[in-house]
C-alpha positions as CSV (number, residue, x, y, z in Angstrom):
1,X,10.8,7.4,2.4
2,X,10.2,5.9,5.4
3,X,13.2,3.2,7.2
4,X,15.9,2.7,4.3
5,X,17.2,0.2,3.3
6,X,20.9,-1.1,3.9
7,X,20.6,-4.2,5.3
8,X,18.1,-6.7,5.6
9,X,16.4,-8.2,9.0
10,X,19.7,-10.5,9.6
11,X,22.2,-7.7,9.0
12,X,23.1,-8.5,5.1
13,X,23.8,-5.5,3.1
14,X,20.9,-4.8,0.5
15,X,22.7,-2.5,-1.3
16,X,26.1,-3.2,-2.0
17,X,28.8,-3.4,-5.1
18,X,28.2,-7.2,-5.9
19,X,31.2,-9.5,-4.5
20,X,31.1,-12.5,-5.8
21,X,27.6,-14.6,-5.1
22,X,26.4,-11.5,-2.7
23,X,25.0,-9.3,-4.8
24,X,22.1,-7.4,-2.7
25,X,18.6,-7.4,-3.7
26,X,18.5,-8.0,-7.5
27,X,16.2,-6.3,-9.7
28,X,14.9,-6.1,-14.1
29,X,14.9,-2.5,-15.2
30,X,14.3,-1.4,-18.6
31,X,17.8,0.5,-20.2
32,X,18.6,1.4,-23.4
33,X,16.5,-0.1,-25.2
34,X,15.9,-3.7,-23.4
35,X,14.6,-5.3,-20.4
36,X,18.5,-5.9,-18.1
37,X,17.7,-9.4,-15.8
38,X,21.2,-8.6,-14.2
39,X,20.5,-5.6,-12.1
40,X,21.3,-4.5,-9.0
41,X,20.7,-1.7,-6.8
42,X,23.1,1.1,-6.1
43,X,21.1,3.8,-3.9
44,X,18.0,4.0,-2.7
45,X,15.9,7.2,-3.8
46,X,12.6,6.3,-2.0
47,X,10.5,3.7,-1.0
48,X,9.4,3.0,-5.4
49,X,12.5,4.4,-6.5
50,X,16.2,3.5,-7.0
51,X,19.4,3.7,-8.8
52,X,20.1,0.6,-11.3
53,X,22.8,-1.0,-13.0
54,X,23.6,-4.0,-14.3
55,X,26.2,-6.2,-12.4
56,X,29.4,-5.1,-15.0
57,X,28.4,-1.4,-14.8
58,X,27.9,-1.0,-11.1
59,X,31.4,1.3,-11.0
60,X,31.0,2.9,-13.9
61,X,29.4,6.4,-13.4
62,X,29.3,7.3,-17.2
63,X,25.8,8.6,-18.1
64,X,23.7,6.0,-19.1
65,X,25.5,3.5,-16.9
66,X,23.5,4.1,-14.0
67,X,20.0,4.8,-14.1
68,X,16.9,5.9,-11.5
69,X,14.2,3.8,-11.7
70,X,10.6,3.2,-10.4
71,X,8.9,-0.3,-9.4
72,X,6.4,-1.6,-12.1
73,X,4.1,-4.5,-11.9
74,X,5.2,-6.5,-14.3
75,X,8.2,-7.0,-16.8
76,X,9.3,-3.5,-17.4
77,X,8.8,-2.0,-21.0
78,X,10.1,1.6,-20.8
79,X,13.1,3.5,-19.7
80,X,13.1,4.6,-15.9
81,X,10.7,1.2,-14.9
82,X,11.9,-1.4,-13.0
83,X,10.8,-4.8,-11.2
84,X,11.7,-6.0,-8.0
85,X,10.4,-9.8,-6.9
86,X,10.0,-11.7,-3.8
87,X,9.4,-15.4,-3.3
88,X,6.7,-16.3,-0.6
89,X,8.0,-20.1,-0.8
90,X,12.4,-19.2,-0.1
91,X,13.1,-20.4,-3.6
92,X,15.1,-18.3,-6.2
93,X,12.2,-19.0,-9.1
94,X,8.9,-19.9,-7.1
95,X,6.0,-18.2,-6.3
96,X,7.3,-14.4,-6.9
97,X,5.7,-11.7,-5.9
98,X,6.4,-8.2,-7.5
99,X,6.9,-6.1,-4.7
100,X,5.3,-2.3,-5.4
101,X,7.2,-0.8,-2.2
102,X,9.7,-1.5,0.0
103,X,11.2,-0.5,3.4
104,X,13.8,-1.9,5.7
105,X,11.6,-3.6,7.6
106,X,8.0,-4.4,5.0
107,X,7.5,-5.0,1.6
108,X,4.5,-4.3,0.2
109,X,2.7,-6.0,-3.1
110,X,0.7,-4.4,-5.8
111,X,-2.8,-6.0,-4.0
112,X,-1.6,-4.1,-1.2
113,X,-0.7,-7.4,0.9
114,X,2.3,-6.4,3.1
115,X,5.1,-9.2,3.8
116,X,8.5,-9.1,6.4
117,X,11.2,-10.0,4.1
118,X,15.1,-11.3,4.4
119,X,17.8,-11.8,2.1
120,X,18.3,-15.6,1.1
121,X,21.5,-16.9,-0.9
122,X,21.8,-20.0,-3.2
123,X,25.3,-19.7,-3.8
124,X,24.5,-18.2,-7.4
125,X,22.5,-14.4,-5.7
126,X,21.1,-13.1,-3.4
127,X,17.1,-13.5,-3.5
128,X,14.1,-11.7,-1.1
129,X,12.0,-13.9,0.8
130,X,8.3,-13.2,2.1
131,X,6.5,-13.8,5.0
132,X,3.1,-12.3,4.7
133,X,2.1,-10.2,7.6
134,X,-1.3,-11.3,8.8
């Protein structure tokens, strides 16, 4: 799996029960039946993989609360996908970059580009930002 993650480059916890603006890295996964924009991640299974929920069902351990999920490229269509985005500019909506792999310390692209990468906040989430690695 490689370094996991738990907190970013600047000490700010990745993975956390959202408090609340800080909400970790966000994520889209695909759950019953619809694509969730209010996902966050629980645990860490590997370096593509991890346990989603949406922001109101992060406590809730009931099956089909939580769910293990894979990074997609793209909007994800089917249960078990999710997507995970990075902006190369700092801001919340610019420039994203779906991120195919990530570690504590790189995040990789589906092109195969690799980028550093640090938690930002706007006051409304917590968002990744990319610095490509030359």
């Amino acid at each position: 799996m490689g370094r996991p993650l738990r907190k970013d480059v600047n000490g700010v916890d990745a993975i956390k029960v959202p408090t609340g603006a800080a909400t970790g890295i966000t994520v889209n996964f695909y759950q019953g039946g619809g694509n969730r924009t209010d996902g966050v991640i629980i645990k860490q299974r590997g370096g593509q993989s991890f346990t989603c929920a949406r922001i109101g069902d992060v406590a809730d351990t009931t099956a089909g609360k939580q769910i293990t999920c894979k990074l997609k490229d793209g909007t994800p269509s089917a249960e078990f996908e999710m997507q995970m985005q990075g902006s190369t500019t700092g801001n919340l909506d610019a420039d994203l970059v779906n991120i195919a792999k990530i570690t504590k310390r790189v995040a990789t692209d589906f092109s195969g580009n690799k980028y550093t990468w640090y938690l930002e906040n706007d006051s409304s989430a917590d968002y990744i930002v990319l610095t490509a690695i030359a």
